[in-house]
N, C-alpha and C positions, 0 to 999 in steps of 0.2 A: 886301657885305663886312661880319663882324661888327667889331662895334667891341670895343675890349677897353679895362676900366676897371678900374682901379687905385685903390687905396683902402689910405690907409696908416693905422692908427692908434698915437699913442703911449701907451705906458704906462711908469710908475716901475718904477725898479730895481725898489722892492719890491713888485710885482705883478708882477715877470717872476719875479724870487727865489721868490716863494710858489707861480706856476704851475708854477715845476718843480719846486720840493718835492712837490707836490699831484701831479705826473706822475709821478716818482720813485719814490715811496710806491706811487702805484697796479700798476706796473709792478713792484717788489718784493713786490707782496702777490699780482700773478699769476704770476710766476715761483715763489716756494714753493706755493702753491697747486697750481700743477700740478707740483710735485715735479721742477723744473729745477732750484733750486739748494734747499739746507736752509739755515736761519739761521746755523749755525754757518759754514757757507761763506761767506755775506754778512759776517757779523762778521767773518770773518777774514781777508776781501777789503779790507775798510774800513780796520782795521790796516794791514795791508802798506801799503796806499794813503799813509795818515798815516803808517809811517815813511816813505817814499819822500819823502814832501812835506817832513817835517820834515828829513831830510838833506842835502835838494834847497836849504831854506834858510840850514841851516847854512853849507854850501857858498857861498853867497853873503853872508855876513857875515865870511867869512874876506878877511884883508886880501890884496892882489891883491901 
């Protein structure tokens, strides 16, 4: 029977933060590259994104 071993490591917020930057980045610099999405579509993906978020909090500073 194998045995199965487990191995956890931890790391800080900001080595999780900067690995997905670093994935992120990489992952949008292959999508243009292979002419999946153009910059402008990411720009204006990002947008949309940041209003949605910024309404989303408006929304929640309004008194209930």
């Amino acid at each position: 029977m194998a045995e199965h071993i487990v191995t956890q490591t931890v790391i800080s917020a900001e080595e999780a933060l900067r690995t997905e930057i670093i994935l992120n980045q990489a992952l949008i610099d292959i999508l243009i590259s292979k002419k999946v999405i153009s910059e402008d579509e990411l720009i204006n993906g990002i947008r949309k994104i940041k209003r949605e978020r910024d309404l989303l909090a408006e929304s929640w500073d309004l008194p209930s």
